[in-house]
PLY file of the C-alpha trace (Angstrom):
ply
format ascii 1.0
element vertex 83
property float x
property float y
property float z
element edge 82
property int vertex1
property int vertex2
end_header
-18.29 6.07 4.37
-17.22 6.21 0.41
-14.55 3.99 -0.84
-11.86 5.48 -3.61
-9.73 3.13 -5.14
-6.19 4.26 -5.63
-2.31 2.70 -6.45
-1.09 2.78 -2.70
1.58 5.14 -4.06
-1.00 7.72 -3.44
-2.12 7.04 0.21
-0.25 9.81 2.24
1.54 8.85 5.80
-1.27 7.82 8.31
-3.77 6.78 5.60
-4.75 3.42 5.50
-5.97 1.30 2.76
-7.64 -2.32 2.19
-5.70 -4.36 -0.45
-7.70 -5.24 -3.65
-5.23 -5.56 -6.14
-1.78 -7.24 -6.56
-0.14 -5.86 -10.11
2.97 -6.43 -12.19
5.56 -9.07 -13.62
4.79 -12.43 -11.85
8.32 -12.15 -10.10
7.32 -9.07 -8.14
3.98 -10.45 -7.54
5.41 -13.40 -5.81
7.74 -11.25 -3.59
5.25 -8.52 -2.58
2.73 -11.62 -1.38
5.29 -13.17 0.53
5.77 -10.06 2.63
2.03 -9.85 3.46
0.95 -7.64 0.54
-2.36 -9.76 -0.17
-5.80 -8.96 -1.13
-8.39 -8.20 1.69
-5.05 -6.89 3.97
-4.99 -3.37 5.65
-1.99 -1.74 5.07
-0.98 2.09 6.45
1.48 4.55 5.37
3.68 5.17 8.14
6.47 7.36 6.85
7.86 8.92 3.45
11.72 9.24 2.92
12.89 12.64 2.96
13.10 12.90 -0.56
9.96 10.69 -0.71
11.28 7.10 -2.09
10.61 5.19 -0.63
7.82 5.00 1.37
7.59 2.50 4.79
4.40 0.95 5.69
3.08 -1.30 8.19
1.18 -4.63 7.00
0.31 -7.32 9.17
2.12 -5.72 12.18
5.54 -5.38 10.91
6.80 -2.85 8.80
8.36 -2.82 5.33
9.86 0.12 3.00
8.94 0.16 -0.74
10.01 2.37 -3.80
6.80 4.43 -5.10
7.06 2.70 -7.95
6.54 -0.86 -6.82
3.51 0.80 -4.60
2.09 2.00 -8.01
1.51 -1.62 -8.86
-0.71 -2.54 -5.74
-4.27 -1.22 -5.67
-6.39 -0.40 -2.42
-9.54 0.48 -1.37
-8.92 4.10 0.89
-11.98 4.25 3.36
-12.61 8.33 3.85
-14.72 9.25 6.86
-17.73 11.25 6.24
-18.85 14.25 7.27
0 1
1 2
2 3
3 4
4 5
5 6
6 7
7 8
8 9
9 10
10 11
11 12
12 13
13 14
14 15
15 16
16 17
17 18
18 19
19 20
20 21
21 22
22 23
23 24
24 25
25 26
26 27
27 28
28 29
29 30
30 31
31 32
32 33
33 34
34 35
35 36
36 37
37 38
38 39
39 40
40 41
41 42
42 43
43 44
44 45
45 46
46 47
47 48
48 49
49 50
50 51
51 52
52 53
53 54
54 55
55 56
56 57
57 58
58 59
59 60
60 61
61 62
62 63
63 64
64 65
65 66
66 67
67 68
68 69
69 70
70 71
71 72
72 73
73 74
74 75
75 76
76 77
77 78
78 79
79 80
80 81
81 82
């Protein structure tokens, strides 16, 4: 398998993604962590808005909804299957 790193703005719905990177202000940092958005976690896409903003994914078994641009500030590793 290859690893890509990516913003998780990029993943599409059903893609998952290992955490590697927390960006942005310290404020948002904070937040995002307390929710479970933390280095070394899986996180998957599970469904775009219709217009696409924002996005809902599923971390740590719950789920939690996101604009695109607070995704663009977390990094993570995408594994892509070989073949």
């Amino acid at each position: 398998m290859t690893q890509t790193t990516l913003p998780l703005s990029e993943l599409k719905p059903g893609e998952k993604g290992r955490i590697v990177r927390v960006g942005g202000e310290p404020r948002f940092r904070r937040r995002i962590m307390e929710m479970g958005m933390v280095k070394g976690e899986t996180v998957k896409v599970e469904r775009e808005a219709p217009l696409g903003d924002p996005v809902e994914f599923e971390v740590k078994g719950y789920h939690l909804s996101l604009r695109k641009s607070e995704a663009a500030h977390i990094l993570v590793e995408k594994e892509e299957a070989s073949a």
